[in-house]
N, C-alpha and C positions, 0 to 999 in steps of 0.2 A: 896754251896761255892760261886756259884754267886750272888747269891742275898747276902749276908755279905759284897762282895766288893763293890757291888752297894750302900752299904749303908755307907759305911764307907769313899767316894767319897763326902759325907756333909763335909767333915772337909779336905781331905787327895787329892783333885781333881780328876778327871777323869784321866781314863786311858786310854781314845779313841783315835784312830790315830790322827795325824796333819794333816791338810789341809793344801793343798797348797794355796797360798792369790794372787800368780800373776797376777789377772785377776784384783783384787783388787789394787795393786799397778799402773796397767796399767791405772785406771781409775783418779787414783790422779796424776797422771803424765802427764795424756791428760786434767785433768780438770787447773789443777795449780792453786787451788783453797783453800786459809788456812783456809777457813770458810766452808771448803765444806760437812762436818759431820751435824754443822747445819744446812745449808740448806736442806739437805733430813730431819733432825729431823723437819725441821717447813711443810715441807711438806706430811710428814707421820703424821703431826700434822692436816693439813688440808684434809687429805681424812678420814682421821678415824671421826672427826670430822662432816664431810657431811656423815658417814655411819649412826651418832648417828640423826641425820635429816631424814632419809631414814624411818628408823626404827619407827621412832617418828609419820613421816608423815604415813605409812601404816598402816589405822586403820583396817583394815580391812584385814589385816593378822596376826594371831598372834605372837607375839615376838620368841616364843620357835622355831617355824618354819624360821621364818626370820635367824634365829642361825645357821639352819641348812642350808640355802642358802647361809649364808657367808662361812659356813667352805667347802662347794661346791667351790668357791673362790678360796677358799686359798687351797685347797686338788689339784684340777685340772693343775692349769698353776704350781704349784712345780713338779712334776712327773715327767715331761720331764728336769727339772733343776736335779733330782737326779740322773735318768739315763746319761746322759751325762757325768755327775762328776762321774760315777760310784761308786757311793757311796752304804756301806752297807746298807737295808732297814730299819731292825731291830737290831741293832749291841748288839752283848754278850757282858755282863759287864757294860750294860747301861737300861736293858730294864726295870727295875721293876721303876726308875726313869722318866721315858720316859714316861712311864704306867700315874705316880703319876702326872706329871707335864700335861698330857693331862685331867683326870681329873678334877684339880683345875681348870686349863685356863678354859678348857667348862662351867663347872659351876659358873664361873666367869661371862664369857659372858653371859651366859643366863640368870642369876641376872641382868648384868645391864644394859642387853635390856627389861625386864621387867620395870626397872625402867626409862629408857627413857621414855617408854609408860604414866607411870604413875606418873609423877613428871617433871617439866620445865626442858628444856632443860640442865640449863647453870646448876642450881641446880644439878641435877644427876649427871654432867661432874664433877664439883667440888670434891663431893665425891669420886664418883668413881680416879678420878686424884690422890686425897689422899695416895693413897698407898703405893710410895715412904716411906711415915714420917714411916707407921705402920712396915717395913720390918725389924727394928731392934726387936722389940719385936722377931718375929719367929727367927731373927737371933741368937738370945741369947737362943733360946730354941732347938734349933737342929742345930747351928754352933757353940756357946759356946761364942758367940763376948759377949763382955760385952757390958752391956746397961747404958749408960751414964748419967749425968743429963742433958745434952745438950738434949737426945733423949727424956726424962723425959718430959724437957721443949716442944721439937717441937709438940710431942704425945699431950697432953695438952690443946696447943693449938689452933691444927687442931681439936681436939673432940670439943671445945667449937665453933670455924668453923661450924663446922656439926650442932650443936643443933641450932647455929644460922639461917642454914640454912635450917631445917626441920622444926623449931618450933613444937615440940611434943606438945599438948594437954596438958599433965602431968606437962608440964614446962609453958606455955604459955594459960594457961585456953584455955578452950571451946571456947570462943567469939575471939580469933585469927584467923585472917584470914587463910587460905589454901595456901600451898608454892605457888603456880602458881598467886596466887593476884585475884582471880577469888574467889566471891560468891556462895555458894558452898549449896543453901538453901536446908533446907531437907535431905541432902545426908551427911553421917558421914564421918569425917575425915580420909582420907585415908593413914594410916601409912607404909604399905607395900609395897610402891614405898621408902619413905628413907630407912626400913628394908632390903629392897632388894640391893640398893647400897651400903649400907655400908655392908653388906656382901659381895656382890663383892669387896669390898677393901678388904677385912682380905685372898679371894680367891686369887687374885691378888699379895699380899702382900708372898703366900705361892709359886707362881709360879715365885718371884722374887727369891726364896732359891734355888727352884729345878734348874733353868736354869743355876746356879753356878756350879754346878755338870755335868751341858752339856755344859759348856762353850766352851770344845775343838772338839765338834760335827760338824759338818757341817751345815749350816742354815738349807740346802732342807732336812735332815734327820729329823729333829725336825720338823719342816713345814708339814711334810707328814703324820709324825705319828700322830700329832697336828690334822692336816685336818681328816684322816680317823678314827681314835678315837674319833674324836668330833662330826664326821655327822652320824657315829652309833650311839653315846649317846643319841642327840639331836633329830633324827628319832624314837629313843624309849621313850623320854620325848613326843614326839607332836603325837605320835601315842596312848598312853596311855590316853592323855586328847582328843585326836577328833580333831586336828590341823594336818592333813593332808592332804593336798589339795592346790593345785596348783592355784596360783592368776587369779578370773576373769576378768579382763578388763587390756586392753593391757597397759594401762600406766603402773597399777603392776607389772606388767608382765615384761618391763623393768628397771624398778627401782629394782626391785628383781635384777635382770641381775647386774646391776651397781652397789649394793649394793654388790656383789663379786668381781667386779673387782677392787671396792674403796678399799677393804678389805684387799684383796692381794698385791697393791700397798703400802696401808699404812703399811702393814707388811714388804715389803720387804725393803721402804726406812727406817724404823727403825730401821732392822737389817745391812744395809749397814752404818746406820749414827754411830751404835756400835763398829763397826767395826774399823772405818776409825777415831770415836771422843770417849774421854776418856767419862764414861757415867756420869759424874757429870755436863758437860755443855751441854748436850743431855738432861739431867731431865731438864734445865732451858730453855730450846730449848723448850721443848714439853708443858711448861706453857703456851705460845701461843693457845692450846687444849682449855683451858677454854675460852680466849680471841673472839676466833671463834666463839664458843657454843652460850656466851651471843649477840654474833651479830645474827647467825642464828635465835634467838629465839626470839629476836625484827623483825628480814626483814619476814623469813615464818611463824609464829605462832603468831605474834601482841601480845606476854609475856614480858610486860616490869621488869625486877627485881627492888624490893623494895631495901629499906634501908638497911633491918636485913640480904636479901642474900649478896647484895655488900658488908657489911662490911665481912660476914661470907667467902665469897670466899677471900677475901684480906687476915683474916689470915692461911684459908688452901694454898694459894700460896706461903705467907709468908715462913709457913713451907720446901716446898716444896724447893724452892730456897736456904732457908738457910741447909735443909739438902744434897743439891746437893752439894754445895761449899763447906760444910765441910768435902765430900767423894773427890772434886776433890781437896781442899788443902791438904789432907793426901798423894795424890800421887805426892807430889810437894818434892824436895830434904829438908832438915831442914834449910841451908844453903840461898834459894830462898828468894828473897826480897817479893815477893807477898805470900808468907806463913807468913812472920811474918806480913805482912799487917793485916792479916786473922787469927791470932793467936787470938782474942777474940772469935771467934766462934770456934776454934779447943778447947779452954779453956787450952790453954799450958801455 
């Protein structure tokens, strides 16, 4: 019986208590700040951002493991934020969801820190970033939204983005260069760095449906279950290939460390920018993510991007902006002079 309502929470919302937000309100009241949802979103932009640096730069840890030191992160400093709220841990009516949504995120992450590893910087961020455009698709298949020609067009694209930006073999002959601009003699083109991000999108893209259904949760409750279900998953992925082992040399050793606490910062001002800003100028907030990426990956890694990735990231942003504005003109009254401004992109 519980799991039927669990499931039927896709379409019909959650039935989970209310929170109280007053802590929340006390913050916009001390900040008096009408911009102040973005601003945590560009800086939840800038630490997730430096985690994808982190990851990138430790070569000598492997990714699957690095996974499992962020969701260490993100598991530890929420604990004490759920006890406090006293919040349920595992709440009835929610769990097989909660299950699903942990899941997806983990395997998410651990795609697209794979692909960090093995594709530039600004490139994987691109993709991976993508995700927004893809969530109508699963929306149409387990929420029932219809899928538009607008979504047609962004879908579109953002794929021809991607191919710009991976350059397959299959598309781009043999004698193209390799995404990172680096000669590559000898050694076969390695597709499994863009395989791996763009599978992290469609992961990603599924953990944007689930979290609809946990909308009326409490952050620390999602956070905890998020953390402790992903650092068993993730200790059973790094323990199964021979990735477990603790960094040798002390630099690793805190960048690991930092590499959790960038993680849980960028999570929490994400979920406070949610909170406090309507999420349509929070996704245009967080395009700044790519903006970083490609600086980071000129200043530490000396990867200048070519022609085919600039063009190709301009139209996955493209996408991404235009389908933010068209979620945040639908919550505008019909009436609103700035909806009919934005009536070509609604297509009313």
């Amino acid at each position: 019986m519980t799991e039927n309502l669990e499931l039927h929470q896709f379409q019909e919302g959650t039935h989970a208590a209310e929170v109280s937000n007053r802590w929340l309100e006390r913050l916009k009241t001390r900040v008096n700040c009408p911009y102040l949802g973005i601003i945590l979103a560009t800086l939840s932009s800038l630490f997730f951002s430096l985690c994808s640096v982190i990851v990138k730069g430790l070569v000598d840890v492997n990714p699957m493991e690095l996974a499992a030191f962020r969701f260490v992160g993100v598991l530890l400093p929420t604990i004490p934020i759920l006890i406090y709220t006293r919040q349920p841990v595992f709440p009835e009516g929610t769990r097989v969801i909660l299950l699903m949504r942990c899941f997806m995120g983990t395997t998410g992450l651990m795609l697209s820190f794979y692909a960090f590893r093995h594709m530039p910087l600004a490139d994987a961020s691109v993709i991976i970033f993508s995700t927004p455009v893809f969530v109508a698709i699963f929306a149409r298949a387990f929420l029932k939204e219809p899928c538009t020609m607008f979504n047609v067009i962004t879908i579109n694209i953002t794929l021809v983005g991607v191919v710009l930006i991976t350059r397959p073999p299959f598309v781009f002959g043999d004698t193209s260069p390799p995404p990172d601009g680096t000669q590559l003699t000898g050694r076969p083109y390695d597709i499994w760095g863009p395989v791996a991000a763009f599978s992290s999108t469609l992961f990603g893209a599924n953990v944007y449906i689930l979290l609809r259904a946990l909308k009326n949760l409490h952050f620390s409750v999602i956070m905890t279950n998020f953390g402790a279900t992903a650092l068993v998953y993730t200790l059973i992925v790094s323990a199964s290939i021979g990735a477990v082992c603790w960094p040798s040399c002390g630099r690793d050793r805190w960048l690991v460390v930092v590499l959790g606490v960038f993680s849980f910062l960028g999570q929490i001002l994400l979920t406070l920018s949610l909170q406090i800003e309507q999420a349509g100028p929070v996704a245009i907030a967080r395009c700044v993510d790519i903006v970083f990426a490609f600086i980071w990956q000129m200043i530490f890694f000396g990867e200048t991007p070519n022609g085919y990735s600039m063009f190709g990231a301009l139209m996955v942003i493209s996408s991404v902006i235009l389908t933010a504005l068209k979620k945040w003109a639908m919550t505008l009254p019909r009436e609103s002079s700035l909806r009919k401004r934005l009536r070509l992109i609604l297509m009313e």
